[in-house]
N, C-alpha and C positions, 0 to 999 in steps of 0.2 A: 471289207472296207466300210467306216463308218463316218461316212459325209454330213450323215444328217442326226443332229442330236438326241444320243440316248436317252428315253425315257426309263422311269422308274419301272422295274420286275411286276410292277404290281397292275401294268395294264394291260388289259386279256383281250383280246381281238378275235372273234371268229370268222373262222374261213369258210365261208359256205360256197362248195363245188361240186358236183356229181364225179367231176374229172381227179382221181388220185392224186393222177402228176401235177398239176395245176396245184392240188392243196399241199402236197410236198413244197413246192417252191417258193411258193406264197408264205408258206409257215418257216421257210426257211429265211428267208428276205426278212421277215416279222425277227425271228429272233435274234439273225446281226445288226438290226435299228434295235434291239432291247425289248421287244416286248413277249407277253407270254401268247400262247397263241393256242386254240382249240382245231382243230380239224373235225369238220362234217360234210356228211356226205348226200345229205338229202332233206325236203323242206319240213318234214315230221320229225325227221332227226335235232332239227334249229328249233322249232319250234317248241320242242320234250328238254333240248340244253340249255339254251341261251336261257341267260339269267341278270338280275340285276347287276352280277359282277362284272359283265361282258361290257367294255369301253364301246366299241365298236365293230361293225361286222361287215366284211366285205363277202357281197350277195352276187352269184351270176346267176344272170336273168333268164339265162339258157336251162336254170335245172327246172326240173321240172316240178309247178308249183311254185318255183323261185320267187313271182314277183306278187303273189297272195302273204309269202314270208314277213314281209318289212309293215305290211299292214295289220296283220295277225296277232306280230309280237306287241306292235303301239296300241292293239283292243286292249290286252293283257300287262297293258299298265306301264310295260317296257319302251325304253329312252335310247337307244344305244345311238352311235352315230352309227349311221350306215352309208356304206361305200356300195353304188353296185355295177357290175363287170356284166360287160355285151360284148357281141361281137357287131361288126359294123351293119352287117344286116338287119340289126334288131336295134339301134338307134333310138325308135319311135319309142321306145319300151321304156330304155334310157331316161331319154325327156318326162315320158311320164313319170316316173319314178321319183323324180326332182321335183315335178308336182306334189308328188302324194309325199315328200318331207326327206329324201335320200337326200346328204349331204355333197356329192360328189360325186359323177360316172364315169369311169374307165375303161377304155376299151381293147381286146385282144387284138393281137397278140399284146400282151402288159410288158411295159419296160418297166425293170428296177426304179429308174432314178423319178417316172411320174409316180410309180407306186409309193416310192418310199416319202416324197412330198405330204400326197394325198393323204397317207395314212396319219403322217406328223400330224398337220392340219386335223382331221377328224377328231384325232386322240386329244388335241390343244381344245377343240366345240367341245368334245364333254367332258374335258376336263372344268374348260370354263361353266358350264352348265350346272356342274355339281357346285361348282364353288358359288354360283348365284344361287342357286338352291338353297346353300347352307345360309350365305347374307340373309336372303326371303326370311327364311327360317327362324334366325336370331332378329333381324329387326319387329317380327309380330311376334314374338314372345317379350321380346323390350319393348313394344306399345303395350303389349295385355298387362305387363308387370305394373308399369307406369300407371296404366288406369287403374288396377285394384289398389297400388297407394292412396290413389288422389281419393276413391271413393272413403277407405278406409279410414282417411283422414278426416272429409267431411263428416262421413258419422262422427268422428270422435269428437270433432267439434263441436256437432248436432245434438250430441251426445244422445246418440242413436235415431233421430228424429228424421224419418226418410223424406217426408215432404220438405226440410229445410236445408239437409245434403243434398236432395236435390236441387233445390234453388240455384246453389254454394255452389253445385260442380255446372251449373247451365245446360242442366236438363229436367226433360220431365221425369214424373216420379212413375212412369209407368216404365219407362226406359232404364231409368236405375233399377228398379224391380227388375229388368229382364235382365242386365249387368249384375245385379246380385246374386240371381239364379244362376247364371251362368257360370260367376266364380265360385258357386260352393258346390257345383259340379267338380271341379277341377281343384280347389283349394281355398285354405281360408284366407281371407282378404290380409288379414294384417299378418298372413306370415308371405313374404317373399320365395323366389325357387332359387331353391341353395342355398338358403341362410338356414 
């Protein structure tokens, strides 16, 4: 039964459970909502797999080492959403968790229909995340491009004269200096990226 909107093949979710039948289930649930899914079985195991590809990772707090996982992977530079699964005992665990940056907590016994929610939800955060990412991305590469115009212009105005491109752009000439360093790190001023 597919109630809740398929996403695209291309999102990888991992299962992190000590318990088989729990990650059977879960991976199965995962792949009638559409997505791909990983099975692991312990927090060396998450922590040697998971990968930038990994959307997001539903974590039980019961394995052992479980709740060092979510933390480990965020030193190591990784983003994924994380979902993480308790049992009602371990609540406190839970809460923490949501502290330290988990998206979402669930708890056993897991129904389908909050599972299949939560996970949409998760998979929608890094979806959006990456897509901010790429905006961040492309707007300071379209400020940097912009500025090496404007500089590139002023010299040629200047015709090459840095203390009067400076003026011309409303800066100093010790700042332009660091901006012209900077671009002939990276490239030369008057060619553009992709032309």
């Amino acid at each position: 039964m597919k109630d809740m909107a398929a996403t695209d093949a291309s999102t990888l979710v991992a299962v992190v459970d000590g318990d088989p039948l729990a990650r059977h289930l879960l991976r199965g649930w995962l792949e009638e909502l559409g997505h791909q899914s990983m099975e692991i079985a312990s927090a060396d195991e998450a922590l040697s797999r998971i990968g930038e590809d990994v959307d997001a990772v539903c974590l039980d707090l019961g394995l052992r080492d479980g709740s060092d996982v979510m933390r480990r992977l965020r030193s190591q530079g990784l983003d994924p959403t994380f979902l993480v699964v308790t049992s009602e005992r371990t609540i406190e665990e839970a809460f923490e968790a949501i502290r330290d940056g988990a998206y979402d907590f669930l708890t056993k016994p897991l129904g389908r229909d909050r599972f299949s929610v939560a996970i949409r939800r998760a998979v929608e955060r890094r979806q959006m995340a990456r897509a901010l990412e790429r905006l961040r991305n492309d707007e300071v590469l379209h400020v940097e491009t912009l500025e090496r115009r404007a500089i590139a212009r002023a010299l040629e105005k200047t015709n090459g004269n840095v203390e009067r491109a400076a003026k011309l752009l409303g800066m100093g000439r010790a700042t332009l200096y660091r901006r012209l360093a900077s671009a002939s790190n990276g490239s030369n001023l008057s060619n553009d990226e992709g032309s």
